[in-house]
N, CA, C and O atoms as a GROMACS GRO file, in nm:
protein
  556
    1UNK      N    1  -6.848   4.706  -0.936
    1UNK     CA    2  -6.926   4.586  -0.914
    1UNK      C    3  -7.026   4.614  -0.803
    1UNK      O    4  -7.010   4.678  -0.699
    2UNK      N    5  -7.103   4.568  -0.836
    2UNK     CA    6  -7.248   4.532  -0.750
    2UNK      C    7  -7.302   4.429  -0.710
    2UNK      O    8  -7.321   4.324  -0.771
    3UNK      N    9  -7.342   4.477  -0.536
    3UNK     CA   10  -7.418   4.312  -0.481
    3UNK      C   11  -7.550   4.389  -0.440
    3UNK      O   12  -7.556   4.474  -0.351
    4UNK      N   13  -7.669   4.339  -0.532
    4UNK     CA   14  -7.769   4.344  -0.453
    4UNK      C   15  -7.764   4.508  -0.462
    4UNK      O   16  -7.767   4.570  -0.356
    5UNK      N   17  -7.759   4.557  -0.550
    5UNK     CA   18  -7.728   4.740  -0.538
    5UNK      C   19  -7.604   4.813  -0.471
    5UNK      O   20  -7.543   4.910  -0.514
    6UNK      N   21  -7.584   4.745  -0.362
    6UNK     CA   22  -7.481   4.869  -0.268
    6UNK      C   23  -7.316   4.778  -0.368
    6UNK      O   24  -7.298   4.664  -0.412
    7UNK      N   25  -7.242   4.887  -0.364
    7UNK     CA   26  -7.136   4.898  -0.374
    7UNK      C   27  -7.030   4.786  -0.302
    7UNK      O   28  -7.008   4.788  -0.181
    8UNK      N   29  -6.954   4.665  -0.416
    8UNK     CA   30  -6.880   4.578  -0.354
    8UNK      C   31  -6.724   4.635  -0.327
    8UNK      O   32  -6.629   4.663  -0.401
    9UNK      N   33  -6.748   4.636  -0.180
    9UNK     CA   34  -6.599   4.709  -0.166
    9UNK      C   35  -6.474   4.627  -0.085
    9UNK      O   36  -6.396   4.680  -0.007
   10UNK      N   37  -6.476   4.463  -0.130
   10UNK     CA   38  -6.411   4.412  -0.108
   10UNK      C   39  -6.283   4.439  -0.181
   10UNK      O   40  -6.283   4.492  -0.292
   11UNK      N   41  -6.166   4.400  -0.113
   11UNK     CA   42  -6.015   4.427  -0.186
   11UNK      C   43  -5.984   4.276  -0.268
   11UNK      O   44  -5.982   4.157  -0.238
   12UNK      N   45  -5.961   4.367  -0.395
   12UNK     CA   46  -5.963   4.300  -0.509
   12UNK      C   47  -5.776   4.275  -0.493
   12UNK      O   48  -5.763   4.156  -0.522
   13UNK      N   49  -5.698   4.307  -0.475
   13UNK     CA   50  -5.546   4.258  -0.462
   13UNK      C   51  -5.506   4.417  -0.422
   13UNK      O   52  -5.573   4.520  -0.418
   14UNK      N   53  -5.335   4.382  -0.388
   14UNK     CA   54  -5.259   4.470  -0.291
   14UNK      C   55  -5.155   4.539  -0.390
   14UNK      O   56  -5.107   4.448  -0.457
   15UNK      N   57  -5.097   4.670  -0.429
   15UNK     CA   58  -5.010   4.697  -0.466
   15UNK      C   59  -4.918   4.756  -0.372
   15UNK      O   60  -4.956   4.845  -0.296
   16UNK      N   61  -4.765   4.701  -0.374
   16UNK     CA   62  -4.725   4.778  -0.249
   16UNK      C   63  -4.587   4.872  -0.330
   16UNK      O   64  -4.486   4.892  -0.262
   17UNK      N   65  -4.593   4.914  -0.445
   17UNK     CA   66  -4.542   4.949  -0.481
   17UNK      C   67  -4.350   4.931  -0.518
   17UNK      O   68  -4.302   4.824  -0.481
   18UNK      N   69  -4.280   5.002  -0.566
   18UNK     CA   70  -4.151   4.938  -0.571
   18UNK      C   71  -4.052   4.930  -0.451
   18UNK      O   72  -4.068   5.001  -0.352
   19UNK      N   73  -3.939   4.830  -0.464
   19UNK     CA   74  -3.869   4.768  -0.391
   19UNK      C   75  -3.760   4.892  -0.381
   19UNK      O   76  -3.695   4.947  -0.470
   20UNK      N   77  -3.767   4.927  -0.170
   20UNK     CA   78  -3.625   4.963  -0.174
   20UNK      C   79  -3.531   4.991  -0.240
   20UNK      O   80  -3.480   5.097  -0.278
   21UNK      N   81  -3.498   4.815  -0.260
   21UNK     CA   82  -3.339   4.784  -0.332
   21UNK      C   83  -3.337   4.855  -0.470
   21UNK      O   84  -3.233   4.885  -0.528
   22UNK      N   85  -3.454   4.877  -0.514
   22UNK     CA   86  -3.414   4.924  -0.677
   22UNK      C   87  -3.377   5.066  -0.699
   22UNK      O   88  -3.314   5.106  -0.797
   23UNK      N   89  -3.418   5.132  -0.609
   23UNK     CA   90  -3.409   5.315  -0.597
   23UNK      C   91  -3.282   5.349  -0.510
   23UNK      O   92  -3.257   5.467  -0.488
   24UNK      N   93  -3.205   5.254  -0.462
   24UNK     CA   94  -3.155   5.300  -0.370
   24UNK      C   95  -2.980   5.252  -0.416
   24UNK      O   96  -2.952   5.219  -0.531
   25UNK      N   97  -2.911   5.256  -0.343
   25UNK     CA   98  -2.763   5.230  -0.384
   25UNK      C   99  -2.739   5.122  -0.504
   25UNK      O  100  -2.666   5.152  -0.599
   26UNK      N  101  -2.797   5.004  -0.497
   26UNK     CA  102  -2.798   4.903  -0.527
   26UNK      C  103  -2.869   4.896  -0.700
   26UNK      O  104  -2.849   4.832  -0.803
   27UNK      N  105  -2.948   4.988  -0.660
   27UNK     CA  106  -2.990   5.004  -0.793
   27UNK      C  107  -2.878   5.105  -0.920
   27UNK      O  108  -2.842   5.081  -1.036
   28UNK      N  109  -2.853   5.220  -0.822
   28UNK     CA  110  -2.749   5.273  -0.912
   28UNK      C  111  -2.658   5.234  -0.981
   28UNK      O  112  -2.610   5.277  -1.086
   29UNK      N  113  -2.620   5.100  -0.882
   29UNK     CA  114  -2.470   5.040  -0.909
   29UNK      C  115  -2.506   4.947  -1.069
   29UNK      O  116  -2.437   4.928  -1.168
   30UNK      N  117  -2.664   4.901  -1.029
   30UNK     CA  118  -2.727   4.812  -1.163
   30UNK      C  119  -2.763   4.903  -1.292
   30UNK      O  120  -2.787   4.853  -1.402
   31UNK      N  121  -2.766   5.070  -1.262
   31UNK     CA  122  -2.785   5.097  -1.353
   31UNK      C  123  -2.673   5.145  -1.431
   31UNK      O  124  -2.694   5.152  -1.552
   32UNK      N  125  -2.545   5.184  -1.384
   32UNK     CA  126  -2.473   5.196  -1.453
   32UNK      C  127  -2.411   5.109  -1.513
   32UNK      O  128  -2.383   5.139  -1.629
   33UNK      N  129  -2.379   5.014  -1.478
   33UNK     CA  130  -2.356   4.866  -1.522
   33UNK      C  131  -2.455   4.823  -1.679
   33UNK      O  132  -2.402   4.783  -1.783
   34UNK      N  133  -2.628   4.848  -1.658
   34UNK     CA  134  -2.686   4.848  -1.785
   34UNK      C  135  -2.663   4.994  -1.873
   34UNK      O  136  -2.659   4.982  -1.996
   35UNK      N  137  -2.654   5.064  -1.842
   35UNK     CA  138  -2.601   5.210  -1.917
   35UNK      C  139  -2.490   5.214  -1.985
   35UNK      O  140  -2.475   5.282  -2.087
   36UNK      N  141  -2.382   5.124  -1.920
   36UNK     CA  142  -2.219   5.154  -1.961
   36UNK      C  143  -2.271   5.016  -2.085
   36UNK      O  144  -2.180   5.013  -2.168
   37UNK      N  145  -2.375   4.911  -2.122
   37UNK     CA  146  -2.388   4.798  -2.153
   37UNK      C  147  -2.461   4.856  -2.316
   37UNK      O  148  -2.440   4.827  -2.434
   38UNK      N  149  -2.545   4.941  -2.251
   38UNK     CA  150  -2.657   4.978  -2.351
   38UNK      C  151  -2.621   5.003  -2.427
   38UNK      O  152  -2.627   4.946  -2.536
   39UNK      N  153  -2.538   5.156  -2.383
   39UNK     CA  154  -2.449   5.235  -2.459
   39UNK      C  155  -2.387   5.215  -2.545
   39UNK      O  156  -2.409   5.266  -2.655
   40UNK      N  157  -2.282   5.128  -2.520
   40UNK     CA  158  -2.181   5.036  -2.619
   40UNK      C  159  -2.257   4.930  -2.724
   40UNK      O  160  -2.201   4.898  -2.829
   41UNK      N  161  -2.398   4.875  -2.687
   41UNK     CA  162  -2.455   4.882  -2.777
   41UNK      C  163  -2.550   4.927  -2.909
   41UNK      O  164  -2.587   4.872  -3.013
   42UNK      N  165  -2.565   5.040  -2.854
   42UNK     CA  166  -2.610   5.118  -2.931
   42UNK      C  167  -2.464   5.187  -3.036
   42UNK      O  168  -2.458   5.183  -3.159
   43UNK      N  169  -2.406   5.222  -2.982
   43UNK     CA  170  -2.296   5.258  -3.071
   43UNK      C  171  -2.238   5.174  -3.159
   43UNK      O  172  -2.197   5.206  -3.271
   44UNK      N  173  -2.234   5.063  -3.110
   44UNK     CA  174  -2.234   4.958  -3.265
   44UNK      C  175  -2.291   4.919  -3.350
   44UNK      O  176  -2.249   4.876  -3.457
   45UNK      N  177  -2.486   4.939  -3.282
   45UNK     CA  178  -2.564   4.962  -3.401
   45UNK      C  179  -2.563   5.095  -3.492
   45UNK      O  180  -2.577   5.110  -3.613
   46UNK      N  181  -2.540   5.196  -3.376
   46UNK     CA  182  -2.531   5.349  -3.512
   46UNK      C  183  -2.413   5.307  -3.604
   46UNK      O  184  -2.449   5.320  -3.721
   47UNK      N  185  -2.313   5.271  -3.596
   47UNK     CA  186  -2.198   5.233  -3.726
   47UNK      C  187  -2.272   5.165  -3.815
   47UNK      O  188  -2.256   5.160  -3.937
   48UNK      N  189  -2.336   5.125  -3.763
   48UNK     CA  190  -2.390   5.028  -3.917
   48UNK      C  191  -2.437   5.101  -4.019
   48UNK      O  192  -2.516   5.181  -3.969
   49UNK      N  193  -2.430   5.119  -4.143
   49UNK     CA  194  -2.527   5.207  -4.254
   49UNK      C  195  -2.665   5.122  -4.248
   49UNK      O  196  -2.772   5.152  -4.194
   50UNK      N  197  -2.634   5.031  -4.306
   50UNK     CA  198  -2.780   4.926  -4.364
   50UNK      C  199  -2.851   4.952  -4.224
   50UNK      O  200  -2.944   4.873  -4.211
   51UNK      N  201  -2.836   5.052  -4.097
   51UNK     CA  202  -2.961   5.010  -4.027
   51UNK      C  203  -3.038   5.207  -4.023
   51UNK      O  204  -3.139   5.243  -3.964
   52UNK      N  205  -2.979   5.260  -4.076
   52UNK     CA  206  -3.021   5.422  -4.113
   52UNK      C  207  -3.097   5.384  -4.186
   52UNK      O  208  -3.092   5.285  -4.258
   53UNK      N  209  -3.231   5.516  -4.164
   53UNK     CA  210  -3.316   5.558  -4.230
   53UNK      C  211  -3.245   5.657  -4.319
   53UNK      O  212  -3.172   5.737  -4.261
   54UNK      N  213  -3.257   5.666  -4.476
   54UNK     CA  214  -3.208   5.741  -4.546
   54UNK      C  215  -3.357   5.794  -4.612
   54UNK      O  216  -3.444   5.728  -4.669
   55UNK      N  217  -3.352   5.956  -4.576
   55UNK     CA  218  -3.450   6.060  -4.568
   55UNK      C  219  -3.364   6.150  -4.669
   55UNK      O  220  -3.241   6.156  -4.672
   56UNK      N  221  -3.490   6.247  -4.785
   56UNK     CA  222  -3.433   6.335  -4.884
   56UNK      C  223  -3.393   6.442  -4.839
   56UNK      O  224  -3.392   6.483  -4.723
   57UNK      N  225  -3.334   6.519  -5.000
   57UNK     CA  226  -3.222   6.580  -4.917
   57UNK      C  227  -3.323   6.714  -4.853
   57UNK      O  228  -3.276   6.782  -4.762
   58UNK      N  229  -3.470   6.749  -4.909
   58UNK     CA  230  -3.577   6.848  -4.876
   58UNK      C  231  -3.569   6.812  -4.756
   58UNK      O  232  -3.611   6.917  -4.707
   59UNK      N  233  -3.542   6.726  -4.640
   59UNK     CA  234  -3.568   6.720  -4.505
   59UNK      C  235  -3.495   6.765  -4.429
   59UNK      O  236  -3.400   6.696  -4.391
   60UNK      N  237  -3.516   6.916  -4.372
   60UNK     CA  238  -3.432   6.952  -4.261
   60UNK      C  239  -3.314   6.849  -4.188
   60UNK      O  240  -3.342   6.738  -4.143
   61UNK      N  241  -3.195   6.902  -4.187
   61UNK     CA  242  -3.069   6.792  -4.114
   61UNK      C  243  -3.129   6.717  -3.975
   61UNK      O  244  -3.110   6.600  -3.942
   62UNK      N  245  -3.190   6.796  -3.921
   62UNK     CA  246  -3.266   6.796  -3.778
   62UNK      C  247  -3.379   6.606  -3.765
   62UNK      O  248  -3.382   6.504  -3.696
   63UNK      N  249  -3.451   6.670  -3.889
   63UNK     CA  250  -3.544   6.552  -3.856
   63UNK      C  251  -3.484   6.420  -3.951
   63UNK      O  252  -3.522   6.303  -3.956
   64UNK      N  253  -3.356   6.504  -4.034
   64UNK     CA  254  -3.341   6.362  -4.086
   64UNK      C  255  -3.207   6.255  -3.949
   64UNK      O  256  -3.178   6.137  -3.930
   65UNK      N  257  -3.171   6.378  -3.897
   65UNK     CA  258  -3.063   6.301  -3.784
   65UNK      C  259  -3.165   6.214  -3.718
   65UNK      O  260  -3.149   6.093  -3.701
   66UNK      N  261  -3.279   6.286  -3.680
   66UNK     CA  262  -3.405   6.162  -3.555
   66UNK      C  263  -3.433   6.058  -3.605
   66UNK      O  264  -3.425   5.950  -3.546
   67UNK      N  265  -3.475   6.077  -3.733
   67UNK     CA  266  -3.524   5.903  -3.789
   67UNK      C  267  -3.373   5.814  -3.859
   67UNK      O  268  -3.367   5.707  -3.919
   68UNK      N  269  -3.259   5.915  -3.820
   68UNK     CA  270  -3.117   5.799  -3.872
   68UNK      C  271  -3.131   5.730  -3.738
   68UNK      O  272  -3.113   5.609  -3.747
   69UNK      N  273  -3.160   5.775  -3.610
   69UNK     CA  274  -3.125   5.648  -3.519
   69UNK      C  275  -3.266   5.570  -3.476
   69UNK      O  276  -3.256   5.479  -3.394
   70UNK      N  277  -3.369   5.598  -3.518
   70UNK     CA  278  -3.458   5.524  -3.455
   70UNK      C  279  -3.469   5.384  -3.466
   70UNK      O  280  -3.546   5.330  -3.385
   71UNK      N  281  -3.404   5.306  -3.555
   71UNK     CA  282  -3.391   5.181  -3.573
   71UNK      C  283  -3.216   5.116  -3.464
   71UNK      O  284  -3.206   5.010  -3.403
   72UNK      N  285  -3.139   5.194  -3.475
   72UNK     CA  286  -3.085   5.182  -3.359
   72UNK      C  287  -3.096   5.163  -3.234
   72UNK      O  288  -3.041   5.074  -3.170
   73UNK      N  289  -3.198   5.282  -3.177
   73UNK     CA  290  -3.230   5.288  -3.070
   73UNK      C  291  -3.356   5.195  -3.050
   73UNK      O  292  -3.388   5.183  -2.932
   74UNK      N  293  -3.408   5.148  -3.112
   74UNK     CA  294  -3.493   5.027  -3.085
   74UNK      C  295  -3.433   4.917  -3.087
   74UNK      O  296  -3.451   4.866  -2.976
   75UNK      N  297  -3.358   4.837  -3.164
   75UNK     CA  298  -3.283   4.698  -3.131
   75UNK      C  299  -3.162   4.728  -3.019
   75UNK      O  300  -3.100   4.627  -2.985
   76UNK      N  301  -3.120   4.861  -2.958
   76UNK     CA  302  -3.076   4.833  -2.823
   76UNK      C  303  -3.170   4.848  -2.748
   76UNK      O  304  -3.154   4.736  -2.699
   77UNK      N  305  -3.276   4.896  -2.681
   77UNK     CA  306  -3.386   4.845  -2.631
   77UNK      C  307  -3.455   4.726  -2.651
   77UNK      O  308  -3.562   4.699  -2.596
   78UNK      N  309  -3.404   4.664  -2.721
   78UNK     CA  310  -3.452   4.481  -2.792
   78UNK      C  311  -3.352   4.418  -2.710
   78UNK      O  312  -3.395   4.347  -2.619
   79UNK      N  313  -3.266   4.426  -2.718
   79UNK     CA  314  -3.137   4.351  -2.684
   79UNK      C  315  -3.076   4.372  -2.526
   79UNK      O  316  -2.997   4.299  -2.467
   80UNK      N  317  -3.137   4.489  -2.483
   80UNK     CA  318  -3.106   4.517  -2.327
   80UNK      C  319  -3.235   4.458  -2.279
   80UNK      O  320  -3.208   4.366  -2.202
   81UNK      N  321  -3.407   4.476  -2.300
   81UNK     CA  322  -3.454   4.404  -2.251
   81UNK      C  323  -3.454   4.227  -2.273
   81UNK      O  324  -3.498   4.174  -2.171
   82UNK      N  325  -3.430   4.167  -2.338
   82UNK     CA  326  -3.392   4.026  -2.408
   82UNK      C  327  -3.272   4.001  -2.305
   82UNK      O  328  -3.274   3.890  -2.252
   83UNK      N  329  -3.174   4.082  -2.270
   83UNK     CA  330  -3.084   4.020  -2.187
   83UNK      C  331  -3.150   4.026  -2.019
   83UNK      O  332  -3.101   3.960  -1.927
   84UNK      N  333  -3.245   4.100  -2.006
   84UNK     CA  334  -3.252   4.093  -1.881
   84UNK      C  335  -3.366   4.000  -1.871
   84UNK      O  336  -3.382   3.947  -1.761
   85UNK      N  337  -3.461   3.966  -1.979
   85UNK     CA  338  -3.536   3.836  -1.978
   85UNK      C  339  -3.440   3.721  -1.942
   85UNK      O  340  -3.446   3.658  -1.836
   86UNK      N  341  -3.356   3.702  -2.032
   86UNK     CA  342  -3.280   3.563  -1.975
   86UNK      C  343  -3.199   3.554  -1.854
   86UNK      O  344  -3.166   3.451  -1.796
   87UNK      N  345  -3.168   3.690  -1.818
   87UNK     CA  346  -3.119   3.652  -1.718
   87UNK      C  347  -3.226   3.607  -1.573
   87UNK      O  348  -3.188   3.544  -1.474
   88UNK      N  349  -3.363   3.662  -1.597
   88UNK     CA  350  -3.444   3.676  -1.519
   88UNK      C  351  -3.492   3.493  -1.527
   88UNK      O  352  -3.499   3.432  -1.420
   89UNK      N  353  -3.516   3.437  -1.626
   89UNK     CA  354  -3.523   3.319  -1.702
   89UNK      C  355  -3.426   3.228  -1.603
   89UNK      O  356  -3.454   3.195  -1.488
   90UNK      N  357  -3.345   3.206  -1.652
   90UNK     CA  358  -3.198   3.162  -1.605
   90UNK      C  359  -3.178   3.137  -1.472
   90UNK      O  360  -3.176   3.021  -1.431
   91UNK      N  361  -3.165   3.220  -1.408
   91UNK     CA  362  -3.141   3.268  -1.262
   91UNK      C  363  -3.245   3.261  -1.206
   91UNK      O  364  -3.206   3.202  -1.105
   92UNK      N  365  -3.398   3.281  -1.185
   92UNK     CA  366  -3.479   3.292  -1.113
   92UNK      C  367  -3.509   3.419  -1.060
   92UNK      O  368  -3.614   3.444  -1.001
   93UNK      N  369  -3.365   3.545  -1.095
   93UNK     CA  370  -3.376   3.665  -1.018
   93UNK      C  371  -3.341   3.809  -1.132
   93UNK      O  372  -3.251   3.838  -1.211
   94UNK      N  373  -3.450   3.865  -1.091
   94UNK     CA  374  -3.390   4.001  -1.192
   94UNK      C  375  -3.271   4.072  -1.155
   94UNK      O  376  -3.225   4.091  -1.042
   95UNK      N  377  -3.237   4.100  -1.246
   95UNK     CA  378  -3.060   4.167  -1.301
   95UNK      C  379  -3.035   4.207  -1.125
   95UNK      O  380  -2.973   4.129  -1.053
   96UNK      N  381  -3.090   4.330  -1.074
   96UNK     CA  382  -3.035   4.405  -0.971
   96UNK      C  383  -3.034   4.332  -0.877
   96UNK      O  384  -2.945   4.355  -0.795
   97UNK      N  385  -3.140   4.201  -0.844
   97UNK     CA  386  -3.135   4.125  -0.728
   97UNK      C  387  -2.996   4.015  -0.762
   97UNK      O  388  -2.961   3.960  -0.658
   98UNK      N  389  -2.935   3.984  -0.849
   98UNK     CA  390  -2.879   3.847  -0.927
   98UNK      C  391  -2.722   3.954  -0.884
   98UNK      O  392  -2.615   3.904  -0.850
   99UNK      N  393  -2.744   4.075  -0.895
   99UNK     CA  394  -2.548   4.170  -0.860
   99UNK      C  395  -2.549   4.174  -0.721
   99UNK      O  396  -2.438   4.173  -0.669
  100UNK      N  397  -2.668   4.182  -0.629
  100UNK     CA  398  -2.668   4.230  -0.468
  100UNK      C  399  -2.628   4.062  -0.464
  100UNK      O  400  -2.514   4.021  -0.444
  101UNK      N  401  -2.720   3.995  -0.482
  101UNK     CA  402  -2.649   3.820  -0.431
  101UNK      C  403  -2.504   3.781  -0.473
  101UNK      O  404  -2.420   3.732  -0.398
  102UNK      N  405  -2.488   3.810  -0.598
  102UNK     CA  406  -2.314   3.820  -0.614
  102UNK      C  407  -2.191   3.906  -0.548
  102UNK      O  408  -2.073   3.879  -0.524
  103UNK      N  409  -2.254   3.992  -0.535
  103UNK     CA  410  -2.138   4.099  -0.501
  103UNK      C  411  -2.159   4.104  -0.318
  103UNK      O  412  -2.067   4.092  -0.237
  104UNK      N  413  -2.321   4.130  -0.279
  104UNK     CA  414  -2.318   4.142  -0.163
  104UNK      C  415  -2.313   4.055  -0.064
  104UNK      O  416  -2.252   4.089   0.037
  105UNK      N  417  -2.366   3.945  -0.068
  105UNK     CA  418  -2.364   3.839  -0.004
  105UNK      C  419  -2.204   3.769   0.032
  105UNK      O  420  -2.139   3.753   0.136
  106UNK      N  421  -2.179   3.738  -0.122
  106UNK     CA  422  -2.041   3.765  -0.067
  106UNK      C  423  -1.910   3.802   0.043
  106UNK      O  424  -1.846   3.731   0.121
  107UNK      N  425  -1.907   3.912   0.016
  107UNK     CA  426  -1.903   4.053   0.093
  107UNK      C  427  -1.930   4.001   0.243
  107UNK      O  428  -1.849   3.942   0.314
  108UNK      N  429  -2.023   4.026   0.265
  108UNK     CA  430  -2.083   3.960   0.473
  108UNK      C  431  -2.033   3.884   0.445
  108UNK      O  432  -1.922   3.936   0.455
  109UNK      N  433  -2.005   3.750   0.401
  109UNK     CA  434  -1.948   3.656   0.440
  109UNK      C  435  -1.818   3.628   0.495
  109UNK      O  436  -1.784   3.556   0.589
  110UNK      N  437  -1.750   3.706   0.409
  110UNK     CA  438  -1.606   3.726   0.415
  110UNK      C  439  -1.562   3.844   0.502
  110UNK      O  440  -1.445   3.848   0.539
  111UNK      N  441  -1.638   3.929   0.532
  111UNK     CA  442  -1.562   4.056   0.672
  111UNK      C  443  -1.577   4.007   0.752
  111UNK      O  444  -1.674   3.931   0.761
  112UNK      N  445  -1.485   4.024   0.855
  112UNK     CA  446  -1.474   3.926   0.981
  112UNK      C  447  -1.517   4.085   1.096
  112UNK      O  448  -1.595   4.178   1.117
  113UNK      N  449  -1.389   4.013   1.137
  113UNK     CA  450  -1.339   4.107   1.289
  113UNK      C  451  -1.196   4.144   1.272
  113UNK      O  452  -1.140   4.225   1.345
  114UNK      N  453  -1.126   4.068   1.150
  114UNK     CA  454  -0.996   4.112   1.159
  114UNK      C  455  -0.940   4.246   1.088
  114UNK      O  456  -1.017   4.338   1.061
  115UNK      N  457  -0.821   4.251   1.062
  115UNK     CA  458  -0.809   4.371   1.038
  115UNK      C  459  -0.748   4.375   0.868
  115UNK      O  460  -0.716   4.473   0.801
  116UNK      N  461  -0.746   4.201   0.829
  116UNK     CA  462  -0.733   4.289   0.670
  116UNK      C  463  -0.855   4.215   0.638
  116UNK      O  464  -0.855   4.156   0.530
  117UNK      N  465  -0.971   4.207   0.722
  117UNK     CA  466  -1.132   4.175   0.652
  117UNK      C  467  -1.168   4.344   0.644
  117UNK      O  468  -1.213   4.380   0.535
  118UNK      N  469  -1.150   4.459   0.756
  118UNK     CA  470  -1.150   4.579   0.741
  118UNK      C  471  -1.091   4.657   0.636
  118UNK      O  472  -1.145   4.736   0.557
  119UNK      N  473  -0.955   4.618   0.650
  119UNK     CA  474  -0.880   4.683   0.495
  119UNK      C  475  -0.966   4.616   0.425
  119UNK      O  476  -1.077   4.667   0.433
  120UNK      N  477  -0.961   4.520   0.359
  120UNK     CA  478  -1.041   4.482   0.194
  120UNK      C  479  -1.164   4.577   0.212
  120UNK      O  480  -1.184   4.662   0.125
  121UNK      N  481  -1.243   4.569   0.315
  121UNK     CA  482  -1.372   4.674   0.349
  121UNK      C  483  -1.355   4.784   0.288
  121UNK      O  484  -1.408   4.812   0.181
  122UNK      N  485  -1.266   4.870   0.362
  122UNK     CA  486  -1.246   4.991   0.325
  122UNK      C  487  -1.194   5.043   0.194
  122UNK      O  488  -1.225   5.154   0.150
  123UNK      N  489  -1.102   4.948   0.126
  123UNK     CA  490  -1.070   4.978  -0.026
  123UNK      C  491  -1.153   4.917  -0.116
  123UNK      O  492  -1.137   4.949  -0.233
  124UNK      N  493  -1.271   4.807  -0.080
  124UNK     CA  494  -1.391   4.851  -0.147
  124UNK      C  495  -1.532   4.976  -0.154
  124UNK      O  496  -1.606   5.016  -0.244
  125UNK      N  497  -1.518   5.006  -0.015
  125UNK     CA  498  -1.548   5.145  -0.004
  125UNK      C  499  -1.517   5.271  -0.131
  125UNK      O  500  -1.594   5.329  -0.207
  126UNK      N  501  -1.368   5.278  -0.110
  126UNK     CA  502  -1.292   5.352  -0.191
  126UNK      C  503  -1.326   5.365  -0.319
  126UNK      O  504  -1.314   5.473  -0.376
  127UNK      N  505  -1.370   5.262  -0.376
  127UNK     CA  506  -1.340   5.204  -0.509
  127UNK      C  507  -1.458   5.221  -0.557
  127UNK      O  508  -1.460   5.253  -0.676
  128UNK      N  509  -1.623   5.203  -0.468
  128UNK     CA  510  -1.721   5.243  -0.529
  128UNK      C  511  -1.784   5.372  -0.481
  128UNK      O  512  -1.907   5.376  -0.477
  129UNK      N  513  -1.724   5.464  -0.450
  129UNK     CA  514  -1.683   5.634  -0.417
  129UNK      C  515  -1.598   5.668  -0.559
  129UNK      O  516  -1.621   5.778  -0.608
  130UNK      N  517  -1.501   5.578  -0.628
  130UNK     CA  518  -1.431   5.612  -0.708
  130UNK      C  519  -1.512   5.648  -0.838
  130UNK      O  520  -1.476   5.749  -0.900
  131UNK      N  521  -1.632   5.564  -0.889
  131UNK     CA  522  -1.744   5.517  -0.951
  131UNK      C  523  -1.853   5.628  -0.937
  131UNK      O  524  -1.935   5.648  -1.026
  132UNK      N  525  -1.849   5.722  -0.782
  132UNK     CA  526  -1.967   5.769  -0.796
  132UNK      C  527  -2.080   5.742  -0.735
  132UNK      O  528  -2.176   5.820  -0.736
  133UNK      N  529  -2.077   5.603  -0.662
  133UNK     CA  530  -2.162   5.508  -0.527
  133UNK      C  531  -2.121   5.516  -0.421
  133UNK      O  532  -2.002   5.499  -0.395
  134UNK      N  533  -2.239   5.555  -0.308
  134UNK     CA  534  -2.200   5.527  -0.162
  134UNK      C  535  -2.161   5.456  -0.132
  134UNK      O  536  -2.232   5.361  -0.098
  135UNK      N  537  -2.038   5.450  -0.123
  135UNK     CA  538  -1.998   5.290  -0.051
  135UNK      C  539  -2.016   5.244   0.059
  135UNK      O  540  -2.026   5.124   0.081
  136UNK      N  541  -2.023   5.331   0.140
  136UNK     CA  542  -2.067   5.282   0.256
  136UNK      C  543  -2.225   5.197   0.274
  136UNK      O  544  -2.242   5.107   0.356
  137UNK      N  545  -2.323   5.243   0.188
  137UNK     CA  546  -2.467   5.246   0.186
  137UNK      C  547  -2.432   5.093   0.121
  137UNK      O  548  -2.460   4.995   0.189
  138UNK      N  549  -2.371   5.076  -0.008
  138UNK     CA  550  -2.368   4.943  -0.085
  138UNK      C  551  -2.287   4.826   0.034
  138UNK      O  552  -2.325   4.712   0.059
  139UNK      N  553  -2.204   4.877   0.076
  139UNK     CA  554  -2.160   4.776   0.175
  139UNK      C  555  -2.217   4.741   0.304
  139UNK      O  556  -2.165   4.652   0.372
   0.00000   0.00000   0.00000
């Protein structure tokens, strides 16, 4: 854009790129949670016959295995984004922010100073170390 010839170099809006929370502990914990979700749905769409592409028998095993799941693998990508619309809908908050307010908030509320607010602490620690998550970082 142009004013008058010289170059308008006013700031047109700000990108500040992605959130912390999503790259970081919190996010992991959300992604396995949609992974362990996806997964299991997708595997109930591959059982289905009526949703295979049935390719002749001239077609290498190879390319006929790729186009047996592509209709699979698109209605679980239908159905994982569709759930995180409503939940986004619903709630006011996307998926990863809607588990940190449940799980974490929580959490501070309830550790004190005593010593079985510490135990429960620490065997939730445990438990998402057990999983594969810093627990310390998520708590």
């Amino acid at each position: 854009l142009t004013k008058g010839g010289v170059a308008d170099l006013t700031k047109v809006g700000t990108f500040t790129g992605f959130n912390g929370d999503y790259l970081g502990a919190t996010g992991l914990f959300t992604a396995l949670i949609v992974g362990i979700l996806a997964l299991e749905i997708y595997g109930m769409f591959r059982k289905m016959d009526a949703l295979k592409i049935k390719m002749p028998e001239q077609v290498p095993p190879g390319v006929s295995r790729a186009f047996e799941v592509l209709i699979p693998t698109f209605l679980t990508l239908v159905v994982v984004g569709t759930i995180g619309w409503l939940v986004h809908m619903t709630t006011g908050q996307y998926f990863n922010d809607l588990i940190k307010t449940v799980i974490q908030e929580p959490l501070v509320n309830i550790i004190g100073d005593n010593i079985v607010a510490v135990m429960f602490m620490y065997v939730l620690i445990s438990l998402f170390w057990l999983v594969g998550i810093h627990g310390n970082n998520m708590l």
